[in-house]
gemmi code that builds the backbone of each chain (N, CA, C; Angstrom):
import gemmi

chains = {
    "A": [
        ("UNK", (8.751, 17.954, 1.329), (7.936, 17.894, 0.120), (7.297, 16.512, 0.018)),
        ("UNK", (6.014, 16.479, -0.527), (5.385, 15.141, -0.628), (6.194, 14.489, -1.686)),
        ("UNK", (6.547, 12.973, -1.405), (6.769, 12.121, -2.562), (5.794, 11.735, -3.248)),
        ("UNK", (4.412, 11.724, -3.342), (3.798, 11.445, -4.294), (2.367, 12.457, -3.951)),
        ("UNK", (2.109, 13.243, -4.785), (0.813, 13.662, -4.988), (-0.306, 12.994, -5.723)),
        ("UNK", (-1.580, 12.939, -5.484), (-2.559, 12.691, -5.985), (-4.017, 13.843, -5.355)),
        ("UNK", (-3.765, 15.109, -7.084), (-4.652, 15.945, -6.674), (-5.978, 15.816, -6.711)),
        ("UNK", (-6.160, 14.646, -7.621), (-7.721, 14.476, -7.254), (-8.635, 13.523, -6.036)),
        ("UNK", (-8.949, 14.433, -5.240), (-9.803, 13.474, -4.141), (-10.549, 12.661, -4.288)),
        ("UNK", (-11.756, 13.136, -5.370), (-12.714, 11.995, -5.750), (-13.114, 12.404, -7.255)),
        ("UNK", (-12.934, 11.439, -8.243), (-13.818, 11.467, -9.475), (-15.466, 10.430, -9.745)),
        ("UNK", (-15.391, 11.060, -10.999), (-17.250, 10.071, -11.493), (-16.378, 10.213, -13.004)),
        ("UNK", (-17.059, 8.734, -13.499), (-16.931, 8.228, -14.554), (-18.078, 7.699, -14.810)),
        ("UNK", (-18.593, 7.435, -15.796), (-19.758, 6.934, -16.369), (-19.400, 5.621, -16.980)),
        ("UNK", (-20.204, 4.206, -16.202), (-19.972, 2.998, -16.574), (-19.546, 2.556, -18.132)),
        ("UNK", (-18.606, 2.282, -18.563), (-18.157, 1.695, -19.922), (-16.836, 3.074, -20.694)),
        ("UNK", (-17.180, 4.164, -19.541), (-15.781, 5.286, -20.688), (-14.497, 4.883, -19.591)),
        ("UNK", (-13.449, 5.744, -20.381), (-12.325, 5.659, -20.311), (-11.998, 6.604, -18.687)),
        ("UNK", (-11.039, 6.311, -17.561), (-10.959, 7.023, -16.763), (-9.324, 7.713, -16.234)),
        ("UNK", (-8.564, 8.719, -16.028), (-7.693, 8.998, -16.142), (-7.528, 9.200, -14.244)),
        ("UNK", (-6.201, 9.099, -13.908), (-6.128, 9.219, -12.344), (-4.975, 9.670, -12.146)),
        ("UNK", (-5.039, 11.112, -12.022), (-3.360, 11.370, -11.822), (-2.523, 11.453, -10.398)),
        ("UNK", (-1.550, 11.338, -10.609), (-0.335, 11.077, -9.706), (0.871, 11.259, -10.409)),
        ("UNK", (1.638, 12.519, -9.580), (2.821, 13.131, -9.579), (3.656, 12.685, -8.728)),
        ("UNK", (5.370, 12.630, -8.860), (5.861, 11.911, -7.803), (7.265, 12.997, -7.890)),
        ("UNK", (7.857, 13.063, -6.763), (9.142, 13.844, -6.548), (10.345, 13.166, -6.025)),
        ("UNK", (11.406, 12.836, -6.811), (12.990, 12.167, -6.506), (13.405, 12.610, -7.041)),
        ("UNK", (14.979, 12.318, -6.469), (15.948, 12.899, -7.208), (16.665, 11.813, -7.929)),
        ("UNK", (16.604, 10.367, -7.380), (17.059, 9.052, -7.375), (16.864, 8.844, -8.803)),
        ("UNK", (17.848, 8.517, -9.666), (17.544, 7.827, -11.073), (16.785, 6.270, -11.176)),
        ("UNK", (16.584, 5.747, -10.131), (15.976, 4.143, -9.869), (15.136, 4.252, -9.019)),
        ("UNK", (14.008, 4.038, -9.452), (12.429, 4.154, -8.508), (11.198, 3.259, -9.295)),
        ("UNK", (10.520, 3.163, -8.356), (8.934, 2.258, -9.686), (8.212, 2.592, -9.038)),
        ("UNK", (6.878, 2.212, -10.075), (6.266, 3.709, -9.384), (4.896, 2.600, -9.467)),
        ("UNK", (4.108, 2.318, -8.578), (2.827, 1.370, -8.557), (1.271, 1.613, -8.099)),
        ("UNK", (0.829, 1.299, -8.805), (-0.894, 1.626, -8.590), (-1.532, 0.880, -7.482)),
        ("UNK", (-2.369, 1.080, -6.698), (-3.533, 0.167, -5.780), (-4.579, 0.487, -5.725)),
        ("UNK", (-5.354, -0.474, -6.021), (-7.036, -0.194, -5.883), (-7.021, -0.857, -4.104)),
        ("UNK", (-8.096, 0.220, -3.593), (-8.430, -0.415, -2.431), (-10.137, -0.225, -2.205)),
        ("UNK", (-11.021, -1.625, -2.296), (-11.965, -1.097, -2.226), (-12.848, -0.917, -0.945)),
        ("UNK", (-14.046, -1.286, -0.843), (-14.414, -0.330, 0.570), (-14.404, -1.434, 1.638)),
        ("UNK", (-14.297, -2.302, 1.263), (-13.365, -3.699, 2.187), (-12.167, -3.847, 3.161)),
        ("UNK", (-11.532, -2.829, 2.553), (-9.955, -2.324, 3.145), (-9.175, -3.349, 2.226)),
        ("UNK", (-8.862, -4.258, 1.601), (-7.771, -4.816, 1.139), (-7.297, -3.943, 0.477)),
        ("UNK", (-6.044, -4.019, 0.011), (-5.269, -3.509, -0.848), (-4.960, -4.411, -2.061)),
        ("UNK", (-5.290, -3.899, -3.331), (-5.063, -4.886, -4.915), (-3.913, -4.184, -5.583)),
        ("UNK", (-3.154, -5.282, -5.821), (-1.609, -4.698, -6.686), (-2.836, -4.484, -7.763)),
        ("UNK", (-2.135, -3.409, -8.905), (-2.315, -3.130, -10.317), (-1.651, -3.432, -11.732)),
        ("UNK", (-0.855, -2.473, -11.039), (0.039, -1.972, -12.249), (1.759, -1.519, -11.431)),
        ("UNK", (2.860, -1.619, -12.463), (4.082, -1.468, -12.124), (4.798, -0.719, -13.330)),
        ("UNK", (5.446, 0.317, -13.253), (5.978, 1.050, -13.760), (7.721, 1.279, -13.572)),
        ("UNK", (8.381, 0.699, -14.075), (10.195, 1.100, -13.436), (10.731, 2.548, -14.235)),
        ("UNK", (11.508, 3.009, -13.533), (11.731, 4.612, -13.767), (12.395, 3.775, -15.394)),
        ("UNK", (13.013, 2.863, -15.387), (14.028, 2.889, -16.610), (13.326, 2.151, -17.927)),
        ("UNK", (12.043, 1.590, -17.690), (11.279, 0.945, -18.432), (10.542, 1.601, -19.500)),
        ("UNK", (11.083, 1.210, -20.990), (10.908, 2.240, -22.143), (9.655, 2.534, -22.425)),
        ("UNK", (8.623, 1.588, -22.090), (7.289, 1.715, -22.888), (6.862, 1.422, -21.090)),
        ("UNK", (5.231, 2.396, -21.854), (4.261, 2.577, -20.528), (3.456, 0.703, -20.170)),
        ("UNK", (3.414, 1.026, -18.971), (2.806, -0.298, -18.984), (1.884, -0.812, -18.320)),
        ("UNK", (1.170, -1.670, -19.545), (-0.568, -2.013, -19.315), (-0.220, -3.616, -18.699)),
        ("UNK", (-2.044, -3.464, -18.059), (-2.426, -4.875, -17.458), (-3.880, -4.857, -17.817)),
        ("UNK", (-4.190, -5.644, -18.532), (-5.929, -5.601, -18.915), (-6.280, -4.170, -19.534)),
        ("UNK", (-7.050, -3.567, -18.901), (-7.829, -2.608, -18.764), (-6.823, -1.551, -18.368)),
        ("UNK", (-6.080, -1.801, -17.607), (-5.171, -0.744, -16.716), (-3.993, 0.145, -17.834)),
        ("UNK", (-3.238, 0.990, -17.670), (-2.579, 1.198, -18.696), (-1.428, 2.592, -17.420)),
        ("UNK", (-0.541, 2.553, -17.865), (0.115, 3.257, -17.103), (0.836, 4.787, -18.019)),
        ("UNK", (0.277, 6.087, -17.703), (0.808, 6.971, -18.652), (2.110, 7.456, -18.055)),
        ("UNK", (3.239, 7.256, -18.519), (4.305, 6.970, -17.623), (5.316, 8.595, -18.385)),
        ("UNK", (5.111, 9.490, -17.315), (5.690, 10.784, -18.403), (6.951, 11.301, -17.372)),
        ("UNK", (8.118, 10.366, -17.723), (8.904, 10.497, -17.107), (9.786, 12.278, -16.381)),
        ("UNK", (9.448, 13.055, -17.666), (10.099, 14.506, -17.936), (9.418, 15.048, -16.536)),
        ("UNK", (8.275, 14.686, -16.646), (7.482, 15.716, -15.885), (6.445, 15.413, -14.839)),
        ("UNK", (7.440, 13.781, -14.658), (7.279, 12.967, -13.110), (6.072, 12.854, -13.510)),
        ("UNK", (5.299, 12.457, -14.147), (3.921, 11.905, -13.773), (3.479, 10.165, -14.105)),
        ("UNK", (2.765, 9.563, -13.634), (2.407, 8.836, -13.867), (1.266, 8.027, -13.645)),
        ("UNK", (0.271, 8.703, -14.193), (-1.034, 8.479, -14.425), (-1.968, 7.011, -14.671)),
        ("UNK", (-2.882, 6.682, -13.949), (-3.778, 5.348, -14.435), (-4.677, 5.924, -15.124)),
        ("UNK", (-4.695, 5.329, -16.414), (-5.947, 5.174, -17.091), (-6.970, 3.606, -17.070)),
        ("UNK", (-8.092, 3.857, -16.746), (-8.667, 2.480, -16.728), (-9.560, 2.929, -18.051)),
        ("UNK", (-9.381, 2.001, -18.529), (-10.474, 2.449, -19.782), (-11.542, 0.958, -19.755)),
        ("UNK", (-12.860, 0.961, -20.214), (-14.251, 0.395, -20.110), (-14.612, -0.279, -18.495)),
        ("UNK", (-14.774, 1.661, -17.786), (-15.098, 1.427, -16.427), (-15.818, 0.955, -16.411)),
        ("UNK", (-16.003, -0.262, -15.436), (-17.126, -1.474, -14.891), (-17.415, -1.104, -13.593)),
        ("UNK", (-18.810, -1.332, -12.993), (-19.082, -0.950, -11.731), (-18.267, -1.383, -10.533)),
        ("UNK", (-17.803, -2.522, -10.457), (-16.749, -2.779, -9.243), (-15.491, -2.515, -9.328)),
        ("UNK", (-15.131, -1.183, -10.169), (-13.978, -0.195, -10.188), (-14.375, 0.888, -9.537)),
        ("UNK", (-15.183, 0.869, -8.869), (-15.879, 1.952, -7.595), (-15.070, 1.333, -6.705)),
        ("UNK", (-13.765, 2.448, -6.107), (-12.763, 1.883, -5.084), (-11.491, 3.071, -4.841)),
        ("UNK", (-11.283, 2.737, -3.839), (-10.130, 4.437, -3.453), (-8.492, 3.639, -4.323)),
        ("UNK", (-7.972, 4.542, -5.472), (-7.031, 4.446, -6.006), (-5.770, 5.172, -5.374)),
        ("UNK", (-4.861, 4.463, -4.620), (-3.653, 4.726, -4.675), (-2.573, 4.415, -5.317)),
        ("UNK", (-1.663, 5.918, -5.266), (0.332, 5.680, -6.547), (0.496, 5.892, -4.939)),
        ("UNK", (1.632, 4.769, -5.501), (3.098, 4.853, -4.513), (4.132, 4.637, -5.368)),
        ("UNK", (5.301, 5.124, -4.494), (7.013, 4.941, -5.499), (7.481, 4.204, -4.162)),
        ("UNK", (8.535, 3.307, -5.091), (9.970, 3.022, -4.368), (11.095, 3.455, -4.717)),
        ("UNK", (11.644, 4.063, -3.807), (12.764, 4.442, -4.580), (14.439, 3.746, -4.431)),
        ("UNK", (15.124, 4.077, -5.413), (16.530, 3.174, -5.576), (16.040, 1.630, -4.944)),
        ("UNK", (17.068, 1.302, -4.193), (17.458, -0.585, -3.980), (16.858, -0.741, -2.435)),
        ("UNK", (16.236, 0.839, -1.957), (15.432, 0.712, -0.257), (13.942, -0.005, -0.658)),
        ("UNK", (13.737, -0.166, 0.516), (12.373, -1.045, 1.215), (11.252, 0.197, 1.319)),
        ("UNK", (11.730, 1.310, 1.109), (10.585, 2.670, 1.537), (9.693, 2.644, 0.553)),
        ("UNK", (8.460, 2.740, 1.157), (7.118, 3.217, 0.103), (6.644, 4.133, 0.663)),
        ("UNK", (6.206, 5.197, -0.579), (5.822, 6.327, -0.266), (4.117, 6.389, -1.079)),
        ("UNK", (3.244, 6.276, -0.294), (2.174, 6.541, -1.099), (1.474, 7.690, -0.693)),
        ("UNK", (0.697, 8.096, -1.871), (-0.322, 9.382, -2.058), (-1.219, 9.146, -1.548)),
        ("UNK", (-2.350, 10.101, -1.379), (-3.392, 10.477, -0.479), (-4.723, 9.802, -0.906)),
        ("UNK", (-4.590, 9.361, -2.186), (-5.422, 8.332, -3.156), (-6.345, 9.517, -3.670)),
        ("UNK", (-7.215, 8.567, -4.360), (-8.206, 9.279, -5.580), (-9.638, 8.279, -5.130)),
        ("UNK", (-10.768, 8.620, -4.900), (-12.135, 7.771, -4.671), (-12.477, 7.615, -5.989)),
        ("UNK", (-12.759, 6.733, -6.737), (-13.381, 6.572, -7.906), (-14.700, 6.394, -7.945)),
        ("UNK", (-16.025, 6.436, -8.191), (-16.810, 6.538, -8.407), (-17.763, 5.886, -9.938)),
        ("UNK", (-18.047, 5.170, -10.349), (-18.694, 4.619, -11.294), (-20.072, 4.539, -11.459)),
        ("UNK", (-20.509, 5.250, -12.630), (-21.925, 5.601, -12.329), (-22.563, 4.902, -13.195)),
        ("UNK", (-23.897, 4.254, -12.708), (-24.229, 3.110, -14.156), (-24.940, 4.210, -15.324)),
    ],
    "B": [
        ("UNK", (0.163, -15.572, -7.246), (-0.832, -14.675, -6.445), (-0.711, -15.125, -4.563)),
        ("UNK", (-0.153, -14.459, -4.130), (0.105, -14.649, -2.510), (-0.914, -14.490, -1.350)),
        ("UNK", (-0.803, -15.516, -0.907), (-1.716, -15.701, 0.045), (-1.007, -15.267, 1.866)),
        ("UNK", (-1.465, -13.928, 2.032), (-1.000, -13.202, 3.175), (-2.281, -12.914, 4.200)),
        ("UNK", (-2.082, -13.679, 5.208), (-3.036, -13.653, 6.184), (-2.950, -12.746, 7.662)),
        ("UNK", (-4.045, -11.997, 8.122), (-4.143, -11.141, 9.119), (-4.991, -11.310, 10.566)),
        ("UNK", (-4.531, -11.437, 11.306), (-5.716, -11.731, 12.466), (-5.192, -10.860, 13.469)),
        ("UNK", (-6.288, -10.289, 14.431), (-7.228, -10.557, 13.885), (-8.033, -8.837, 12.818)),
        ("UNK", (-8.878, -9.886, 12.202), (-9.413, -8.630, 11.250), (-10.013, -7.128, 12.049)),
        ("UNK", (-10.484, -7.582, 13.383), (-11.097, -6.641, 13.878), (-10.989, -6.396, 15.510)),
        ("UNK", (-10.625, -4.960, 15.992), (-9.787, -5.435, 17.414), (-10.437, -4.352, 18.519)),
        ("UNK", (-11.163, -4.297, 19.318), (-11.537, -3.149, 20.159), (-11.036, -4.120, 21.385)),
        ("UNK", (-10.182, -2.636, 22.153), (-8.891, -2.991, 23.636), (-9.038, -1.863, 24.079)),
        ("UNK", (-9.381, -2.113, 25.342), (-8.944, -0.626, 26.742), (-7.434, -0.422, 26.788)),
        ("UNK", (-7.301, 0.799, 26.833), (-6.040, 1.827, 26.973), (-5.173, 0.583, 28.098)),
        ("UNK", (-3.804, 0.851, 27.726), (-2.700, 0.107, 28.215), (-2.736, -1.314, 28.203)),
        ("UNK", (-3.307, -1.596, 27.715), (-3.554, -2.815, 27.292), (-2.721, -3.678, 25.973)),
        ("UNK", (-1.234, -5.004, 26.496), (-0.608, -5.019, 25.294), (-1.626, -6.201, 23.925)),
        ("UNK", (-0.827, -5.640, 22.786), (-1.551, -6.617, 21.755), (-0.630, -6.853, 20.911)),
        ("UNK", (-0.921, -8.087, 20.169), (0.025, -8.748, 19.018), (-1.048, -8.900, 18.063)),
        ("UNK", (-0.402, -8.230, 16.324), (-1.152, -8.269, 15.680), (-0.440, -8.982, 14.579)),
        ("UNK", (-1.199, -10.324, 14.017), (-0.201, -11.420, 13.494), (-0.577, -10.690, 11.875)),
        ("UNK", (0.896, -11.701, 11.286), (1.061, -11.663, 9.778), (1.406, -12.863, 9.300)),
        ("UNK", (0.662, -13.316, 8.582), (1.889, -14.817, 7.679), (1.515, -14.650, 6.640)),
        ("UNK", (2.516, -15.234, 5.722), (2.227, -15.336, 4.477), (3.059, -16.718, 3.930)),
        ("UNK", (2.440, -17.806, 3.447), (2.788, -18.792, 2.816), (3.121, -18.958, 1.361)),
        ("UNK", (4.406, -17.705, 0.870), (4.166, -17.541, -0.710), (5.854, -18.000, 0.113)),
        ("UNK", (6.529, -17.633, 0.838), (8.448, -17.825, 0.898), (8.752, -16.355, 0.411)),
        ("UNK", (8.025, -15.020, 0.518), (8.409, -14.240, 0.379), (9.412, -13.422, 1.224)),
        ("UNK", (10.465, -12.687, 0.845), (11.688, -12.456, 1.753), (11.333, -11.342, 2.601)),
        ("UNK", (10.999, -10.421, 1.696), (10.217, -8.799, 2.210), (8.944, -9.046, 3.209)),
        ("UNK", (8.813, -8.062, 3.853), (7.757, -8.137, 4.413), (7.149, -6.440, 4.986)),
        ("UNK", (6.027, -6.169, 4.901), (6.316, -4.890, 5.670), (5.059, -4.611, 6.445)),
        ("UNK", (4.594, -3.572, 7.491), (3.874, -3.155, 8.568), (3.508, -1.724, 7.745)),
        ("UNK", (2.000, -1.280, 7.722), (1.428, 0.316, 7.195), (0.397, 0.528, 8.279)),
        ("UNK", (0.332, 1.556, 8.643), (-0.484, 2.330, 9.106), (-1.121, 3.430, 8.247)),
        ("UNK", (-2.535, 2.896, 8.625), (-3.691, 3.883, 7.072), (-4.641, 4.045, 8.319)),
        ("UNK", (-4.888, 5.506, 8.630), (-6.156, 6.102, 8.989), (-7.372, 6.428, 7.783)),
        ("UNK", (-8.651, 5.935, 8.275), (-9.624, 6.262, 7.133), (-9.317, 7.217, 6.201)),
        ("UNK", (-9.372, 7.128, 4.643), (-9.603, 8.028, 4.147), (-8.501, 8.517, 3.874)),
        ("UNK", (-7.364, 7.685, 4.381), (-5.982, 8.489, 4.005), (-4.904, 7.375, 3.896)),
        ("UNK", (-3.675, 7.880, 3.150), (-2.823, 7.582, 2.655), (-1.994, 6.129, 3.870)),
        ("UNK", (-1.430, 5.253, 3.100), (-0.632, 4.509, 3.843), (0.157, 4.890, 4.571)),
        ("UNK", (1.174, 4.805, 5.631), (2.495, 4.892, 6.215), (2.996, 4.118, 6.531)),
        ("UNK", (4.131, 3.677, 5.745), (5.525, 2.698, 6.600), (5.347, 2.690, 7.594)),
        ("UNK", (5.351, 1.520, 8.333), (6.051, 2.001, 10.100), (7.195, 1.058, 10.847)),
        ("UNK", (7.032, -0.393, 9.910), (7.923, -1.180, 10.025), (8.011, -2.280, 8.486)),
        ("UNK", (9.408, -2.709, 8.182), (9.647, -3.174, 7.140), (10.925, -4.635, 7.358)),
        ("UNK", (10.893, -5.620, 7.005), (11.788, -6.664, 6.884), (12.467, -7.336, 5.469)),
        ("UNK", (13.725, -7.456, 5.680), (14.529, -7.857, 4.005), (14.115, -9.355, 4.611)),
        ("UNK", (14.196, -10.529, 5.500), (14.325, -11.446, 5.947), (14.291, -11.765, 7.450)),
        ("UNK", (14.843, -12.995, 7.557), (14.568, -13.358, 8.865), (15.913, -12.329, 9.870)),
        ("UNK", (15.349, -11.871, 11.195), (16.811, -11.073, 11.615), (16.676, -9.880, 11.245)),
        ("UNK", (16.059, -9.637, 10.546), (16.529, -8.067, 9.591), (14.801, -7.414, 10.167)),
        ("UNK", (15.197, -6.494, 10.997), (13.863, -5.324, 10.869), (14.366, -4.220, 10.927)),
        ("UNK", (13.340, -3.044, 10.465), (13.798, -1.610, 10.360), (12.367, -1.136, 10.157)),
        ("UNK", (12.916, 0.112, 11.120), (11.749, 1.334, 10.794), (11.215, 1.972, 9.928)),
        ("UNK", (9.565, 2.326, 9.725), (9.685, 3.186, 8.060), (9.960, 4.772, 8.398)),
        ("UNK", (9.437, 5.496, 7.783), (9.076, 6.347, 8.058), (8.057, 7.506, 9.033)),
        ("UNK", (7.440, 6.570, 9.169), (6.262, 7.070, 10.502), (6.493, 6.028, 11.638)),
        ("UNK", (7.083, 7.309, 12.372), (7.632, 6.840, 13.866), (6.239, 6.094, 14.992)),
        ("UNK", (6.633, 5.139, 15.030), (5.770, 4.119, 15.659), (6.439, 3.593, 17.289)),
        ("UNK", (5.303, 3.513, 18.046), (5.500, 2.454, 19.204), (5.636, 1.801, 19.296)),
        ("UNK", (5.265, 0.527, 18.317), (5.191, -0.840, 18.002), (6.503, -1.413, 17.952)),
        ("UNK", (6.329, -2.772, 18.101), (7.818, -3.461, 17.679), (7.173, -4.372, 16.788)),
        ("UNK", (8.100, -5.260, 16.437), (8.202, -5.912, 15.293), (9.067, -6.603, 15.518)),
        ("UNK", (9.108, -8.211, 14.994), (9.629, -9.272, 15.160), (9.911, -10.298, 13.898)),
        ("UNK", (10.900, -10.817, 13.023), (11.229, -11.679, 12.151), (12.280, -13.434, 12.245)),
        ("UNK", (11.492, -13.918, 13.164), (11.737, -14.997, 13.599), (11.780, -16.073, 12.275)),
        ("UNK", (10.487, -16.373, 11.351), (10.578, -17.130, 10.788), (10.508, -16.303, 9.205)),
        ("UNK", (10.372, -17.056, 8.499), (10.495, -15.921, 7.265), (8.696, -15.555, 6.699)),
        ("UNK", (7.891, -16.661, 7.385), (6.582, -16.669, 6.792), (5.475, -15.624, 7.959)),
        ("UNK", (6.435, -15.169, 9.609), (5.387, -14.659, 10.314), (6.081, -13.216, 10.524)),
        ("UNK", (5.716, -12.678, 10.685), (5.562, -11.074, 10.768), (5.010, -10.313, 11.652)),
        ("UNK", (4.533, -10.803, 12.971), (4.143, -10.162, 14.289), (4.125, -8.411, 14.422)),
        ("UNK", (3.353, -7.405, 14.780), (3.546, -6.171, 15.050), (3.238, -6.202, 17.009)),
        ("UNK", (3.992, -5.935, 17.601), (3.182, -5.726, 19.259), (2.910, -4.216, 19.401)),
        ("UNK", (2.029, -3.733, 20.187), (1.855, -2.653, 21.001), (1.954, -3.312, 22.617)),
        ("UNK", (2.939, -2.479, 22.990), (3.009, -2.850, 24.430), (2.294, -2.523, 25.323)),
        ("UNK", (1.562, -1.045, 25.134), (0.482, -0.469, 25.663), (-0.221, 0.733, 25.275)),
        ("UNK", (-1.635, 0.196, 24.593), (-2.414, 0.547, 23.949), (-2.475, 1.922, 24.144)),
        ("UNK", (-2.793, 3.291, 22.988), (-3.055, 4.231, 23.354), (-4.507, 4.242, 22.279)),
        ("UNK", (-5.784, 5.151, 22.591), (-6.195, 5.814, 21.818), (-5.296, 6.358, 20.305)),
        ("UNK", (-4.459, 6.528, 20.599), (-3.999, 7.474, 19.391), (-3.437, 6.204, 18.364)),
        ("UNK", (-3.477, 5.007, 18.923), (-2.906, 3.693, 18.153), (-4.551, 3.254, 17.321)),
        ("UNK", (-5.631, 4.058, 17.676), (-6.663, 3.402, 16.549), (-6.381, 3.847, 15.088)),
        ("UNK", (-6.580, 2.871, 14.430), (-6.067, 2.934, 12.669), (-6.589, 1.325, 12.199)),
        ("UNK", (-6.292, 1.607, 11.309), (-5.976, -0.032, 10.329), (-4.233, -0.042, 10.148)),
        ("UNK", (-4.081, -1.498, 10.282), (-2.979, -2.164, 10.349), (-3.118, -2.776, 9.087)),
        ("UNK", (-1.888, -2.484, 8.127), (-1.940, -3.634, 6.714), (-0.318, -4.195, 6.913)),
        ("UNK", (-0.159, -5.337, 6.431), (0.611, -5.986, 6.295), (0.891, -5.845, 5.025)),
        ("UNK", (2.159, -6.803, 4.300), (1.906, -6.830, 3.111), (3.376, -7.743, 2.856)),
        ("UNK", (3.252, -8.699, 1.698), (5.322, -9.059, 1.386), (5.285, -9.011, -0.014)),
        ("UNK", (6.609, -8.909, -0.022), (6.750, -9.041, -1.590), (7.973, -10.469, -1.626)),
        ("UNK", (8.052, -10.712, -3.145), (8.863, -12.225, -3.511), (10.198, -11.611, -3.713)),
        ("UNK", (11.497, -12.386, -3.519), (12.392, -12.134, -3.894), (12.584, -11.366, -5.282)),
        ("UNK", (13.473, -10.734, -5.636), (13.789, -9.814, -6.804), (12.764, -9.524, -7.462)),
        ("UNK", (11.692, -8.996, -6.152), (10.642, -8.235, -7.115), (10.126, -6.423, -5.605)),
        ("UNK", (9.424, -5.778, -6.388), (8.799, -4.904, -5.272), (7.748, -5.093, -5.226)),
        ("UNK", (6.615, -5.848, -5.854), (4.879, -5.967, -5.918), (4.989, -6.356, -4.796)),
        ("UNK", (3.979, -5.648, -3.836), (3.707, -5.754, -2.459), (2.316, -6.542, -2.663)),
        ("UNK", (2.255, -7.485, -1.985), (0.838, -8.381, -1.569), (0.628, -8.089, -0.499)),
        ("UNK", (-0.990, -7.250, -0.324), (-1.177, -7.238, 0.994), (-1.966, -7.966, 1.481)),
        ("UNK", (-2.238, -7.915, 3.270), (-3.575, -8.605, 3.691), (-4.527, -8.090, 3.811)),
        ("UNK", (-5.528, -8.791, 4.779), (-7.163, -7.613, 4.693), (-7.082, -6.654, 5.387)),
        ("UNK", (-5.952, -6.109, 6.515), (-6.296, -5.286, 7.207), (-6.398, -5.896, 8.688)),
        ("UNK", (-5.817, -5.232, 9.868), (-6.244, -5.305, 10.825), (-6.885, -4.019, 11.484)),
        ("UNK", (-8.206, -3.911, 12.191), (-9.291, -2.884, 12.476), (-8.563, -2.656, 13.979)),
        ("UNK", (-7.857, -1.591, 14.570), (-7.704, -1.793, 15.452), (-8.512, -0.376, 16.646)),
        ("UNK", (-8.889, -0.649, 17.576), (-9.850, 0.295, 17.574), (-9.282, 0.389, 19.674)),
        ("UNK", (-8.874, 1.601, 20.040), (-8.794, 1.315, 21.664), (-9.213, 2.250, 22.169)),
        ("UNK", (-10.273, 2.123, 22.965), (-11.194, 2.914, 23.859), (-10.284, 3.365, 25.062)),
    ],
}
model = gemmi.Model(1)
for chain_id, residues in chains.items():
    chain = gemmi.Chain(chain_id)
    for i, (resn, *xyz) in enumerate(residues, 1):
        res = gemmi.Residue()
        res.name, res.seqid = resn, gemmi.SeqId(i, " ")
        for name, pos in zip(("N", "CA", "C"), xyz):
            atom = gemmi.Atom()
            atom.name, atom.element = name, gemmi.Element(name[0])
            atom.pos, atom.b_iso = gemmi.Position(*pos), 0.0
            res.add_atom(atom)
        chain.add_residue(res)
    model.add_chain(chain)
structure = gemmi.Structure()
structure.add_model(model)
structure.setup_entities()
């Protein structure tokens, strides 16, 4: 089974609204975190956002915001007042328990339209 | 904010041919790890380090070795190049008692 899904391949957002990016993740492990990456068409990889399975409130960075729905494994980026150089392939990955393993999803292309 | 460096960025090599594809990072980070990303698709583990001494395999079974001599370099070798080894190479470490992975730019590795 995949550890992390991400069913959307590519979205469009319209420069300045709010954008949602989902990612589902599968453990059984009670200790995991669960982290966002923008990668844009450069190839680097940009930390985001960090999420810990045990961490009470969802959690934002700027713009970034993490919808963290523990019940039903999801944990979603919202970027809200998309700016044009948020045109970039979004990947979730988890770690799980006290291992070194990362498991990332298939990403999401974002798209920003002026 | 960690400064993790890759060389080289961009690599075209004839088949059987060995290569070393460097990593450093000057943050004193303990972690360190090796991904393999084909265009357009998802990362894969392929090698990972707690410290100096310490390597281990990820999940996607690789040819490569891997080396942790000092705590700041991070070496990947191919001993002999296949076609099927073209991808991007990312590096990446993280700081003690944390998991935020810092990565580098990427190595382009490309073998005819």
């Amino acid at each position: 089974a995949q550890k992390i899904t991400q069913t959307q391949p590519g979205m469009f957002v319209q420069e300045k609204e709010a954008v949602t990016l989902d990612c589902t993740y599968d453990t059984s492990d009670p200790s995991y975190g669960l982290f966002w990456y923008k990668q844009p068409s450069s190839g680097e990889m940009i930390f985001l956002i960090y999420q810990g399975s045990y961490d009470q409130q969802n959690a934002t960075e700027g713009r970034y915001s993490l919808n963290f729905q523990k019940a039903r494994k999801s944990a979603n980026l919202v970027i809200s007042a998309s700016q044009l150089g948020d045109s970039a392939m979004y990947f979730c990955a988890m770690r799980e328990g006290a291992g070194n393993q990362f498991y990332f999803g298939t990403g999401t292309s974002l798209t920003v339209i002026p | 904010e960690a400064d993790i460096y890759q060389t080289p960025r961009y690599l075209v090599i004839g088949t059987g041919k060995k290569i070393t594809l460097e990593c450093s990072q000057t943050m004193g980070h303990d972690k360190m790890y090796w991904y393999q990303q084909d265009p357009g698709m998802e990362l894969h583990l392929i090698h990972y380090s707690y410290g100096v001494n310490s390597t281990e395999k990820g999940d996607l079974s690789s040819e490569s070795t891997v080396s942790r001599i000092r705590t700041e370099h991070f070496p990947l070798t191919l001993e002999s190049a296949r076609p099927s080894h073209t991808s991007q190479y990312l590096c990446a470490s993280s700081p003690p008692g944390s998991y935020e992975q810092y990565f580098g730019p990427g190595t382009r590795l490309t073998v005819t």
